[in-house]
MOPAC internal coordinates of N, CA, C and O (Angstrom, degrees):
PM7 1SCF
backbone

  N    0.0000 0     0.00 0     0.00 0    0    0    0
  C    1.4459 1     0.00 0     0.00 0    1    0    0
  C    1.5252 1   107.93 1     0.00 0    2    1    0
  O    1.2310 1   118.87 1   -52.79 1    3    2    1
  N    1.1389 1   119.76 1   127.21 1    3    2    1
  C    1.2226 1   121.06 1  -161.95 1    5    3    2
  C    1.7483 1   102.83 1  -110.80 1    6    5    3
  O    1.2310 1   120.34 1   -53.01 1    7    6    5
  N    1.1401 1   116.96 1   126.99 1    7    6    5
  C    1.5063 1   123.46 1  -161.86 1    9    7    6
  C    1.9708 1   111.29 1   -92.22 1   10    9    7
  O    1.2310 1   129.49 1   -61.61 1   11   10    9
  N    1.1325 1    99.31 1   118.39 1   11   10    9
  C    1.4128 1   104.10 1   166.22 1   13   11   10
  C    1.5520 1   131.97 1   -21.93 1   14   13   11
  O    1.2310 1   114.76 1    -5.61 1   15   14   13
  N    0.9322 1   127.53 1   174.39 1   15   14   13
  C    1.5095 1   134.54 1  -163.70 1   17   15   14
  C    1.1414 1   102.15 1  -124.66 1   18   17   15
  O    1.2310 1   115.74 1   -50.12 1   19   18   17
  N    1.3580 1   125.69 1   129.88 1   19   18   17
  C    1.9066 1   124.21 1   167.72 1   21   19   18
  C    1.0756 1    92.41 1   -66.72 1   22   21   19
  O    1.2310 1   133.38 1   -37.11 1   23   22   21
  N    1.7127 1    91.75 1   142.89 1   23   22   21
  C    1.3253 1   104.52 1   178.81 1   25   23   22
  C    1.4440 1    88.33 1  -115.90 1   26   25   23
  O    1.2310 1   123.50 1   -34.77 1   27   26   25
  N    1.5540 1   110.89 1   145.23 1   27   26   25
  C    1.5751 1   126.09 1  -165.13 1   29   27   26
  C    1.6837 1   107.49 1  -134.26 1   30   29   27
  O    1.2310 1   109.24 1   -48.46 1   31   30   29
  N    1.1111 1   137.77 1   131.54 1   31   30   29
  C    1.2180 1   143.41 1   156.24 1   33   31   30
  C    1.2856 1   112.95 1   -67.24 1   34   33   31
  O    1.2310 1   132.17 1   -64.05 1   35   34   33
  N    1.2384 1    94.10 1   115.95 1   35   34   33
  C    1.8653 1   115.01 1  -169.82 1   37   35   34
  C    1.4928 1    97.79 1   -48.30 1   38   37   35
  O    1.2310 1   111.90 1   121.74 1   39   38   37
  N    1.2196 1   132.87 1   -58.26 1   39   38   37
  C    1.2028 1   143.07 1  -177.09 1   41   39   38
  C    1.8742 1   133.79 1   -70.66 1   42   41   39
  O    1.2310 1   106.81 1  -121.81 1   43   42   41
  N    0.9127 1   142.15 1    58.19 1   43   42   41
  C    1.3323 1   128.10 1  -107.80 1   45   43   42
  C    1.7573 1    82.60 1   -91.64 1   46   45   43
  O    1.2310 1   126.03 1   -47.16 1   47   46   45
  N    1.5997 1   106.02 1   132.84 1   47   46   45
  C    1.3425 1   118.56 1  -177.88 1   49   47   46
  C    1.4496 1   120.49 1   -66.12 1   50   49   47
  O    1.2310 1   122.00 1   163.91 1   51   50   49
  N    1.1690 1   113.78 1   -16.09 1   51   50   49
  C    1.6823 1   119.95 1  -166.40 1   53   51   50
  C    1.5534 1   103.69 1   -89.25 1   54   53   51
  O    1.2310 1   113.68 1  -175.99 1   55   54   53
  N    1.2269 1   129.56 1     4.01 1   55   54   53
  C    1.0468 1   140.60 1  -156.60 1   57   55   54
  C    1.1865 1   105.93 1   -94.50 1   58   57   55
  O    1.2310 1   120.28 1   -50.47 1   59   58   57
  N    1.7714 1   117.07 1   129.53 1   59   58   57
  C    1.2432 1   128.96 1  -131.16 1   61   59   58
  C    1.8361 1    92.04 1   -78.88 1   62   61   59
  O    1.2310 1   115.79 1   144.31 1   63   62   61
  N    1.1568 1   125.60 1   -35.69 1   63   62   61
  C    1.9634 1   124.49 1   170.44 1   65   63   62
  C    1.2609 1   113.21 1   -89.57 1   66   65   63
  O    1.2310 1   109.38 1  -157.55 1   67   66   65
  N    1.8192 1   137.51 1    22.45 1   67   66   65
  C    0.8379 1   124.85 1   158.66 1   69   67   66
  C    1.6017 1   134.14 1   -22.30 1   70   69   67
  O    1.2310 1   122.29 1   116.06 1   71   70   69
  N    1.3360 1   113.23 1   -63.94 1   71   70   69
  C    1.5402 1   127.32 1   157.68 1   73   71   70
  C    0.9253 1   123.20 1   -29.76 1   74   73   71
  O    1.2310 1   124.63 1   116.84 1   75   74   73
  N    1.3666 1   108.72 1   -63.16 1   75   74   73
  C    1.4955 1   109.00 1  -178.01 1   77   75   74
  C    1.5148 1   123.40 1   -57.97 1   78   77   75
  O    1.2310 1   123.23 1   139.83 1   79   78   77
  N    1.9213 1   111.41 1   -40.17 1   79   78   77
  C    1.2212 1    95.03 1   156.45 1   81   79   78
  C    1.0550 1   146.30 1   -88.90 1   82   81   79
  O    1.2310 1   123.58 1   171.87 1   83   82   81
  N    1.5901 1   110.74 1    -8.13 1   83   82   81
  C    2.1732 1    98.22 1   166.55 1   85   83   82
  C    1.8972 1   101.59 1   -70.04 1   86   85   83
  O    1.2310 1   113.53 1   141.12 1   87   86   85
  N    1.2344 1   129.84 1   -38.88 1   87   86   85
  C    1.4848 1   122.68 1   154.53 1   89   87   86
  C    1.3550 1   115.81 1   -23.61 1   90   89   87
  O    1.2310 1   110.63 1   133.68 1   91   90   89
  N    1.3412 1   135.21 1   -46.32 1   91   90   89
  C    1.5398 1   128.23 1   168.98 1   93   91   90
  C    1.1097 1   112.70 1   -94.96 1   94   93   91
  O    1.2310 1   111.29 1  -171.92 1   95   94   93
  N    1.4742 1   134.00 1     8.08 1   95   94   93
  C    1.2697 1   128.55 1   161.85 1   97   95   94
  C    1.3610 1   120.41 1   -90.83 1   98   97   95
  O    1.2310 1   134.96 1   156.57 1   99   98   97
  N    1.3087 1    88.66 1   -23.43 1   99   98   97
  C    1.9406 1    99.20 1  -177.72 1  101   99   98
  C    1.8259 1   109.73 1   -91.07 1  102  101   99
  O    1.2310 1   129.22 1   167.53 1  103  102  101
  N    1.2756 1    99.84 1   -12.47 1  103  102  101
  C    1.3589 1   111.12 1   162.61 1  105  103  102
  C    1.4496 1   127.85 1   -67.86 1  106  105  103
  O    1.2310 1   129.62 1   139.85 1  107  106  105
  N    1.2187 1    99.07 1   -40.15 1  107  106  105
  C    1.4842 1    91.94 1  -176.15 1  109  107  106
  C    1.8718 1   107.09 1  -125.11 1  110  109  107
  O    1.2310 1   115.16 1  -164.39 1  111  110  109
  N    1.5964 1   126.78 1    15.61 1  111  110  109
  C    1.2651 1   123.34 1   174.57 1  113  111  110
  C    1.8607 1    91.54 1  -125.65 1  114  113  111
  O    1.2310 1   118.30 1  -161.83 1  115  114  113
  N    1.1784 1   120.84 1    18.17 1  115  114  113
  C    1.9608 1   111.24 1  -176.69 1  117  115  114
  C    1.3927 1    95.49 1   -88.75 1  118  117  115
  O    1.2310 1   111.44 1   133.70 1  119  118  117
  N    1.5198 1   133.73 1   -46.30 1  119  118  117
  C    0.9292 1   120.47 1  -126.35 1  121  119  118
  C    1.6349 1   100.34 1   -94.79 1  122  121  119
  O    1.2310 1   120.15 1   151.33 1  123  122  121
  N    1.6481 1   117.32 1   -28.67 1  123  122  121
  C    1.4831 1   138.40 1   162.12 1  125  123  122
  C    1.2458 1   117.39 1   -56.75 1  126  125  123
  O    1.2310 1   108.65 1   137.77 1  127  126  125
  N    1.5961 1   138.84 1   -42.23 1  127  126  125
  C    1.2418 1   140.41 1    78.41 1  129  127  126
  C    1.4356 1   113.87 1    78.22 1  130  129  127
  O    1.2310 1   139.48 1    59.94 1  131  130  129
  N    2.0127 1    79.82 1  -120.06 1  131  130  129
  C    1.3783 1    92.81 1   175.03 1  133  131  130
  C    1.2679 1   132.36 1   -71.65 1  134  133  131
  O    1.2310 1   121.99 1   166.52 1  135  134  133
  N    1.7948 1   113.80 1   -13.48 1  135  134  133
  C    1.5291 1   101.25 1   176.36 1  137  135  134
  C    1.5145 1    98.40 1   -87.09 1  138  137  135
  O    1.2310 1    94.87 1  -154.12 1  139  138  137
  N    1.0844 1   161.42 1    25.88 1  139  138  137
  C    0.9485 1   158.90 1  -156.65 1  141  139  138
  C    1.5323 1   101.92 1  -133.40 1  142  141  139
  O    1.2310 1   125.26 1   155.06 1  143  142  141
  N    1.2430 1   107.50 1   -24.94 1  143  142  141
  C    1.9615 1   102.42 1   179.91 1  145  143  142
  C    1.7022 1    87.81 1  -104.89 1  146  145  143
  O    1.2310 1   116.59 1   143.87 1  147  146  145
  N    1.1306 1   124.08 1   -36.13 1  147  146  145
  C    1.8469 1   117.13 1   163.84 1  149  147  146
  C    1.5724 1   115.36 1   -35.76 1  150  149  147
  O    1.2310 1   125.99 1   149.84 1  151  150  149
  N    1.4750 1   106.09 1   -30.16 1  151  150  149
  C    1.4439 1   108.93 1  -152.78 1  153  151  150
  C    1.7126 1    92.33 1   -88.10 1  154  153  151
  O    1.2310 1   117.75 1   172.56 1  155  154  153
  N    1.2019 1   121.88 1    -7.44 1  155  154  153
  C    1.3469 1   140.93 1  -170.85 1  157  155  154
  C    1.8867 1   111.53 1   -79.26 1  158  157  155
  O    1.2310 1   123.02 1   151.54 1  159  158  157
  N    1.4194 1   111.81 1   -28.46 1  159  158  157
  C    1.0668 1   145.45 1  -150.26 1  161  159  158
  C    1.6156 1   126.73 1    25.59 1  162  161  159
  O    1.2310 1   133.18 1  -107.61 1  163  162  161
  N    1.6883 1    92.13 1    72.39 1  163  162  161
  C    1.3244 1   123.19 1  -160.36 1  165  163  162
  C    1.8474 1    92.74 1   -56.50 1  166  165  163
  O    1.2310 1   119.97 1   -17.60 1  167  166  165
  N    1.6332 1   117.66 1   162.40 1  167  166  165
  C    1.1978 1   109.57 1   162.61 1  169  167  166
  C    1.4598 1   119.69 1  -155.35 1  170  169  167
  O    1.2310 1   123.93 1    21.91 1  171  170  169
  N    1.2038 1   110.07 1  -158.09 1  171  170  169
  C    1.6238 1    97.07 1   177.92 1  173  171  170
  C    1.7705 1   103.13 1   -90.39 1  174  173  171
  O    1.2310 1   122.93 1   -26.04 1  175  174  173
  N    1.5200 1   111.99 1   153.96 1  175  174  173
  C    1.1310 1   119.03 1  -144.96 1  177  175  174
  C    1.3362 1   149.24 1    67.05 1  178  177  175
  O    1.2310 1   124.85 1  -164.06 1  179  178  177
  N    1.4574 1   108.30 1    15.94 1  179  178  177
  C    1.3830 1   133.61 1  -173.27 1  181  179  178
  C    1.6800 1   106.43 1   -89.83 1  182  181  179
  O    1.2310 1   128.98 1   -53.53 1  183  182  181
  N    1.7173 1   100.31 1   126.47 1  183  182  181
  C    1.8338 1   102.23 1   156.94 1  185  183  182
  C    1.3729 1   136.75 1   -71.77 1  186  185  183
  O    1.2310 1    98.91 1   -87.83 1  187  186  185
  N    0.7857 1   155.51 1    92.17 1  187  186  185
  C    1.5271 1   141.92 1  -177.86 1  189  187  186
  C    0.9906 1   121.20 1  -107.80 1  190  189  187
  O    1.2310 1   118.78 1   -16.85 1  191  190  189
  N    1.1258 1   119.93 1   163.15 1  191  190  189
  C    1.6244 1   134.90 1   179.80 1  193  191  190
  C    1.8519 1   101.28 1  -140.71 1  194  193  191
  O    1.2310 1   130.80 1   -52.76 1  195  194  193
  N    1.3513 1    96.76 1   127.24 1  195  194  193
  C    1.1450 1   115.55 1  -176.27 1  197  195  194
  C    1.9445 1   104.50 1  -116.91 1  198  197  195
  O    1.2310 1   111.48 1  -104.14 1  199  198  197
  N    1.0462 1   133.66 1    75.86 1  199  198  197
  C    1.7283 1   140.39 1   137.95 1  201  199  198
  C    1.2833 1   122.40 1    -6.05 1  202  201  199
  O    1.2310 1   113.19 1   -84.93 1  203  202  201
  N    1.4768 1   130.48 1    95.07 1  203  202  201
  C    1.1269 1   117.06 1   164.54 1  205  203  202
  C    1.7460 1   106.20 1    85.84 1  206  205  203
  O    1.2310 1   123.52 1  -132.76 1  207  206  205
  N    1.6861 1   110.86 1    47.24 1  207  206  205
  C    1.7078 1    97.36 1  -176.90 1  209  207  206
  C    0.9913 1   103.19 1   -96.73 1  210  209  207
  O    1.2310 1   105.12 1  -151.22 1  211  210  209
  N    1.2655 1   145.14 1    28.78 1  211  210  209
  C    1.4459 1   130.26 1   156.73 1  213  211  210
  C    1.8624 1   116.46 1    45.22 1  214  213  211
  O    1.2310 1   123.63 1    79.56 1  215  214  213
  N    1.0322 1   110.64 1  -100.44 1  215  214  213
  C    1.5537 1   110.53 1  -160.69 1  217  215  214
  C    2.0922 1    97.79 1   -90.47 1  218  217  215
  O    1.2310 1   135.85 1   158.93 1  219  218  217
  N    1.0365 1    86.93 1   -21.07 1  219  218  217
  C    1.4585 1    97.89 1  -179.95 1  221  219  218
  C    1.4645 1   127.78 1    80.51 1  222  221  219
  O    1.2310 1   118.95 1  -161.76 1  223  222  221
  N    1.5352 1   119.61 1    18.24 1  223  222  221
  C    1.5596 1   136.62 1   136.76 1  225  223  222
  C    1.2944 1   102.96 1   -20.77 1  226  225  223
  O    1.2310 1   113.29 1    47.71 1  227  226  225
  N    1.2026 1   130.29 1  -132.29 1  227  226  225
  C    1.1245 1   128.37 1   177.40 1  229  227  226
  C    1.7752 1   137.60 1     3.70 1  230  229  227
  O    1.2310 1   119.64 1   138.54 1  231  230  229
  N    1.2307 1   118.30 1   -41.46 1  231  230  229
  C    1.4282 1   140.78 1   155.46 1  233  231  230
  C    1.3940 1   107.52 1   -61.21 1  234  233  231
  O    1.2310 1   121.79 1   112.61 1  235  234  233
  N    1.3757 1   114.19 1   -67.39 1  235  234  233
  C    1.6955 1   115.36 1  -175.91 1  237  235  234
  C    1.7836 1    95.91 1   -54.36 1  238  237  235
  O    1.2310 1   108.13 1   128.76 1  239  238  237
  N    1.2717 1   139.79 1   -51.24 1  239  238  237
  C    1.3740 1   141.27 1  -157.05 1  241  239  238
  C    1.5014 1    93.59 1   -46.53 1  242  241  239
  O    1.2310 1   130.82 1   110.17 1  243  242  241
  N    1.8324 1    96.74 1   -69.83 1  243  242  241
  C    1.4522 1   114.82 1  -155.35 1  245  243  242
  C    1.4421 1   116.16 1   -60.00 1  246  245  243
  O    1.2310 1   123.77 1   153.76 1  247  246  245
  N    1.6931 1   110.38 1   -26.24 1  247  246  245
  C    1.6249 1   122.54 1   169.93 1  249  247  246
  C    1.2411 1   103.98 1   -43.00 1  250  249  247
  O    1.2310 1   120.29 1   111.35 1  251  250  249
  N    2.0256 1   117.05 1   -68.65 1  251  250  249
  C    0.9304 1   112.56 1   162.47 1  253  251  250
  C    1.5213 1   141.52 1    -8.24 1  254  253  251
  O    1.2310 1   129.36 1    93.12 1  255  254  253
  N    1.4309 1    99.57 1   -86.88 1  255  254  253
  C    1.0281 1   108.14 1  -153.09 1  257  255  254
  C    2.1893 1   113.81 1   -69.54 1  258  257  255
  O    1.2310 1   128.47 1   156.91 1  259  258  257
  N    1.7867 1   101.30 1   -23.09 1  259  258  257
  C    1.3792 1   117.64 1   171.94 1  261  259  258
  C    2.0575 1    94.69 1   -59.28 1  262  261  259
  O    1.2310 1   121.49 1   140.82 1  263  262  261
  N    0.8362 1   114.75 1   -39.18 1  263  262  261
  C    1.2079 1    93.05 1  -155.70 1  265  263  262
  C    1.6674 1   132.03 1    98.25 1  266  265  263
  O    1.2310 1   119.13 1    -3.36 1  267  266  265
  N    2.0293 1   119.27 1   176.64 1  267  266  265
  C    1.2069 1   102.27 1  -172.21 1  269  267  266
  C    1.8594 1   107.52 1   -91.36 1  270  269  267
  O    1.2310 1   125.24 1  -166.75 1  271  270  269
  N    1.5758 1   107.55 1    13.25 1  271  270  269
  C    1.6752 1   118.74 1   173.11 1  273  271  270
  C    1.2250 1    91.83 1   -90.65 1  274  273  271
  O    1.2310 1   111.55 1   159.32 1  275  274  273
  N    1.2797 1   133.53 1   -20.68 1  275  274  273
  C    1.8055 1   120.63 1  -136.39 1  277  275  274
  C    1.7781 1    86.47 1  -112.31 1  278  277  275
  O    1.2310 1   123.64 1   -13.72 1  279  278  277
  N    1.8004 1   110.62 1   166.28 1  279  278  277
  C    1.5358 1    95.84 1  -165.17 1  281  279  278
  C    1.9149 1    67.32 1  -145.67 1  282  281  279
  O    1.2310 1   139.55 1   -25.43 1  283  282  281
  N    1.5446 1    79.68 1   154.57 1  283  282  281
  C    1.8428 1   100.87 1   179.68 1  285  283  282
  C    1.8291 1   101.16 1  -122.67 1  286  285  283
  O    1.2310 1   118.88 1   -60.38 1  287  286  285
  N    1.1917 1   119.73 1   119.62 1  287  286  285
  C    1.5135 1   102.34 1   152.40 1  289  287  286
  C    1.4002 1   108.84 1  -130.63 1  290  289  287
  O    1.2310 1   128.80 1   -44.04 1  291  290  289
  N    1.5527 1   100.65 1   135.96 1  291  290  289
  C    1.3693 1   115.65 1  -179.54 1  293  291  290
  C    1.3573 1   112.74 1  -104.77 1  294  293  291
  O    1.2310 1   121.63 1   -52.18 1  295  294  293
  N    1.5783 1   114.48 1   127.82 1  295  294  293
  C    1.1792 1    96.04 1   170.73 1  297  295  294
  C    1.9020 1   114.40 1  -131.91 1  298  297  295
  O    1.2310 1   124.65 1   -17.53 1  299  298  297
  N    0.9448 1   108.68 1   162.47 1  299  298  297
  C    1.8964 1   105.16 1   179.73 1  301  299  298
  C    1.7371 1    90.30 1  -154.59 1  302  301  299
  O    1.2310 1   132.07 1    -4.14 1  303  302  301
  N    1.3325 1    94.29 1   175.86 1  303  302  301
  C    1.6724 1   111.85 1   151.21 1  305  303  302
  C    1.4661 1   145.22 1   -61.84 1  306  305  303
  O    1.2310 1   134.22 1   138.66 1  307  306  305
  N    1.5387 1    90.11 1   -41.34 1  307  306  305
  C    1.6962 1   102.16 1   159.22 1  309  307  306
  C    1.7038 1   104.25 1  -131.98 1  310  309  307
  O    1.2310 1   129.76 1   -54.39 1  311  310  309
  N    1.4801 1    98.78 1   125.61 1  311  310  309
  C    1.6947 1   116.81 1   162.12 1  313  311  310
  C    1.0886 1   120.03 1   -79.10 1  314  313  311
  O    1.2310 1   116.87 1  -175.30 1  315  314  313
  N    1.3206 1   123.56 1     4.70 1  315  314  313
  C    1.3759 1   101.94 1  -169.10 1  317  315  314
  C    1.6630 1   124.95 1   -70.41 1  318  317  315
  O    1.2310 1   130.58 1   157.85 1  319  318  317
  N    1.3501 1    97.20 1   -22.15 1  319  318  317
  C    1.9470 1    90.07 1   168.79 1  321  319  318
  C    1.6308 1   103.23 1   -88.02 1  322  321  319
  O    1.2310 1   112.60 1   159.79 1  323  322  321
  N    1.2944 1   131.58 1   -20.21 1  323  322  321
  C    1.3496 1   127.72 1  -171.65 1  325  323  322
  C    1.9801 1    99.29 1   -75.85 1  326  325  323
  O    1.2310 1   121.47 1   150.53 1  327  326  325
  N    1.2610 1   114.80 1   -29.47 1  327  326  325
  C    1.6008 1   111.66 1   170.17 1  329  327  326
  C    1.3704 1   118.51 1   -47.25 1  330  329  327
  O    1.2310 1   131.08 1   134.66 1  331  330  329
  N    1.5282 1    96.22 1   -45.34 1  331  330  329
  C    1.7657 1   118.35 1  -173.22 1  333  331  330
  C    1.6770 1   107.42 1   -46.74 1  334  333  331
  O    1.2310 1   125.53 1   141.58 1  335  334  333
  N    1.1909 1   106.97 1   -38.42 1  335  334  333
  C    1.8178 1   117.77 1  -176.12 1  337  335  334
  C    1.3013 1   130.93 1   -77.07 1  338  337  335
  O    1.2310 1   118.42 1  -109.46 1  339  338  337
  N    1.5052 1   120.61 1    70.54 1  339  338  337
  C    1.3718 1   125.71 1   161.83 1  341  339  338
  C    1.3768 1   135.00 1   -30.92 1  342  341  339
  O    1.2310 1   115.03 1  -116.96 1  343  342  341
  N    1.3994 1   127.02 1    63.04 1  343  342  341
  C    1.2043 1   130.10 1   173.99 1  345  343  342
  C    1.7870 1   125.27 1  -113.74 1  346  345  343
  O    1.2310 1   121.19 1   -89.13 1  347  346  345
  N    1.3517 1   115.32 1    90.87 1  347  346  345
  C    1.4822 1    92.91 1  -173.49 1  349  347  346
  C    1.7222 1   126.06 1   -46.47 1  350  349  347
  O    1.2310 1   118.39 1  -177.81 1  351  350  349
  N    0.9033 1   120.67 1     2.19 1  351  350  349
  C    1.4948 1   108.75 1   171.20 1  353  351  350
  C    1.6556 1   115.24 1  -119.73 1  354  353  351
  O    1.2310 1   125.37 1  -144.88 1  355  354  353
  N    1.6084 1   107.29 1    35.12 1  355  354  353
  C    1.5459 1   107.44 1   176.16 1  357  355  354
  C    1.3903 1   108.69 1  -159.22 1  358  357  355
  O    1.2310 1   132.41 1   -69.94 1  359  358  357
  N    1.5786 1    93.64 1   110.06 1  359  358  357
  C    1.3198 1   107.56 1   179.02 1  361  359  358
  C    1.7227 1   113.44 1  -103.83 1  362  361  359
  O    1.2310 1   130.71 1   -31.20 1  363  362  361
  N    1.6077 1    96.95 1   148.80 1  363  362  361
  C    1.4939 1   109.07 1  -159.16 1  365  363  362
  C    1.7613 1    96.54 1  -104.86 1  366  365  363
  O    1.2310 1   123.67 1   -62.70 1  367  366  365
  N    1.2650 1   110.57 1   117.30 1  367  366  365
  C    1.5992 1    96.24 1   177.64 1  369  367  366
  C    1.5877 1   110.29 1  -124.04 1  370  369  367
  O    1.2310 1   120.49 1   -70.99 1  371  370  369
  N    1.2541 1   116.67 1   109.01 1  371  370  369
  C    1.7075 1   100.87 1   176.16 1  373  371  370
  C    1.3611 1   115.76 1   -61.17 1  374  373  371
  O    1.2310 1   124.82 1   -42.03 1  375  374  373
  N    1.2060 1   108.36 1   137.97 1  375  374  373
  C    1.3610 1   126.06 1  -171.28 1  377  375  374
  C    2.0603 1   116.49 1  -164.09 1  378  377  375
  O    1.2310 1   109.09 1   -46.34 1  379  378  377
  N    0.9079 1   138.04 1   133.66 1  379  378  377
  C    0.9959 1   156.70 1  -169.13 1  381  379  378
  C    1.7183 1   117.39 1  -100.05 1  382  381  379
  O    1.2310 1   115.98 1  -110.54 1  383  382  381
  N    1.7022 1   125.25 1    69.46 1  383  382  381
  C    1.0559 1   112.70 1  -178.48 1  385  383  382
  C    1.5300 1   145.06 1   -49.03 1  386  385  383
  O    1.2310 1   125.60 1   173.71 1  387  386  385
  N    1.2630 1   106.85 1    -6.29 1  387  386  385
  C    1.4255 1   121.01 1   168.05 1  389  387  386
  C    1.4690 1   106.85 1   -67.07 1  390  389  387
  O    1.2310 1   122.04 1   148.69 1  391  390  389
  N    1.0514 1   113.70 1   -31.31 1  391  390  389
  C    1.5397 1   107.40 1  -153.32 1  393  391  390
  C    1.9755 1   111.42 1  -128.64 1  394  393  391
  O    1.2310 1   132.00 1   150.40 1  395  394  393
  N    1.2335 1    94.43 1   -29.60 1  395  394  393
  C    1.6645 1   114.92 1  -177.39 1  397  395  394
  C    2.0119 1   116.26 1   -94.49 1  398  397  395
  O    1.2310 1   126.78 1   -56.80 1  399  398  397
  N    1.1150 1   104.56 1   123.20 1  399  398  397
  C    1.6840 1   119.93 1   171.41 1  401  399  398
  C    1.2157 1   104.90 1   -59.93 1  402  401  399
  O    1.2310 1   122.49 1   -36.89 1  403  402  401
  N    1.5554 1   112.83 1   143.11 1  403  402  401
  C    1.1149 1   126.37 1   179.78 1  405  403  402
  C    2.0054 1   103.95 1  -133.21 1  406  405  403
  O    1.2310 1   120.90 1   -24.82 1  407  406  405
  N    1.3642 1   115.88 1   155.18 1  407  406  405
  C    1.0640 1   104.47 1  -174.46 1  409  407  406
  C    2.1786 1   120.78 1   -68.83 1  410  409  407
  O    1.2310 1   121.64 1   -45.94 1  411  410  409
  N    0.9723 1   114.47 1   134.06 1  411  410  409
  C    1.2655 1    85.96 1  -169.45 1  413  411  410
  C    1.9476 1   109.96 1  -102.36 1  414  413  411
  O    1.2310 1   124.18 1   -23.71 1  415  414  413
  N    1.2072 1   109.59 1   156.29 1  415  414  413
  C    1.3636 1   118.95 1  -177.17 1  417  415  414
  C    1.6697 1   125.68 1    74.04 1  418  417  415
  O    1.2310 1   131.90 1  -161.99 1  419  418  417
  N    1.4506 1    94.62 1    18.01 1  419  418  417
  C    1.6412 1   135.89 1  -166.53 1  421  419  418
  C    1.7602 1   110.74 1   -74.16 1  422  421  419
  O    1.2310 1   125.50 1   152.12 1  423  422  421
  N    1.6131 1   107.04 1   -27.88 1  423  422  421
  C    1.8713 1   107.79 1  -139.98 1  425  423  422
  C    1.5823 1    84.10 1  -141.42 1  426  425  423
  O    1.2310 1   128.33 1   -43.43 1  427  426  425
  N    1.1651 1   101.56 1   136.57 1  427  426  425
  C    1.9342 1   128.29 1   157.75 1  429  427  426
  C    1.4072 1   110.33 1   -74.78 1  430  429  427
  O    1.2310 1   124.68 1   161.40 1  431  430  429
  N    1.2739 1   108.62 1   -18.60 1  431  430  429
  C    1.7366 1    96.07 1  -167.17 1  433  431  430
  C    1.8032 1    79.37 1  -167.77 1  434  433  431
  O    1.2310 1   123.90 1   -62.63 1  435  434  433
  N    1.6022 1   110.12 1   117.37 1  435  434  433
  C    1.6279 1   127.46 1   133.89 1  437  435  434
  C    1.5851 1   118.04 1   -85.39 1  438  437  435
  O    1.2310 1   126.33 1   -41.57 1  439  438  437
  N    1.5609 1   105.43 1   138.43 1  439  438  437
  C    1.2663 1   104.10 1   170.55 1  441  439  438
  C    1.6123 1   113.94 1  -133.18 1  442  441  439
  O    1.2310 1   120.10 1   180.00 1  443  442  441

């Protein structure tokens, strides 16, 4: 029986400037981004699922922009900056897409 491989996050989250770097990631990959889910012609009342939001830019946008019909779920491995985001229509769920179910036929827009 041949035993699995740890699986490791390239990036290790506990890491004391985490912030700071999804902050420069969201700096310079949001803005390509967002016209690119625009190009979708996202609207109010829209589901989404956002994979892997990290700092939660992207999540906070799309909360936005869905509206109080429209529903956001974010999910990653660690929430802890996605907790930080007060939006009633975006919920942050840790979850691990390799390995974790998601509802299917649920979302207007995956990202």
């Amino acid at each position: 029986m041949s035993e699995r491989p740890i699986e490791r996050y390239l990036f290790d989250n506990a890491w004391q400037q985490e912030r700071e770097r999804l902050a420069a990631i969201e700096r310079s990959f949001d803005p390509g981004t967002i016209r690119e889910i625009e190009a979708t012609g996202i609207s109010k009342g829209w589901q989404c699922l956002e994979v892997g939001a990290g700092g939660g830019s992207i999540a906070e946008w799309l909360s936005d922009r869905v509206g109080k019909r429209g529903r956001v779920i974010a999910t990653d491995i660690d929430t802890r900056f996605l907790a930080a985001i007060r939006k009633p229509n975006l919920e942050a769920l840790q979850h691990n897409i390799v390995t974790g179910d998601l509802p299917q036929n649920a979302f207007d827009l995956i990202i």
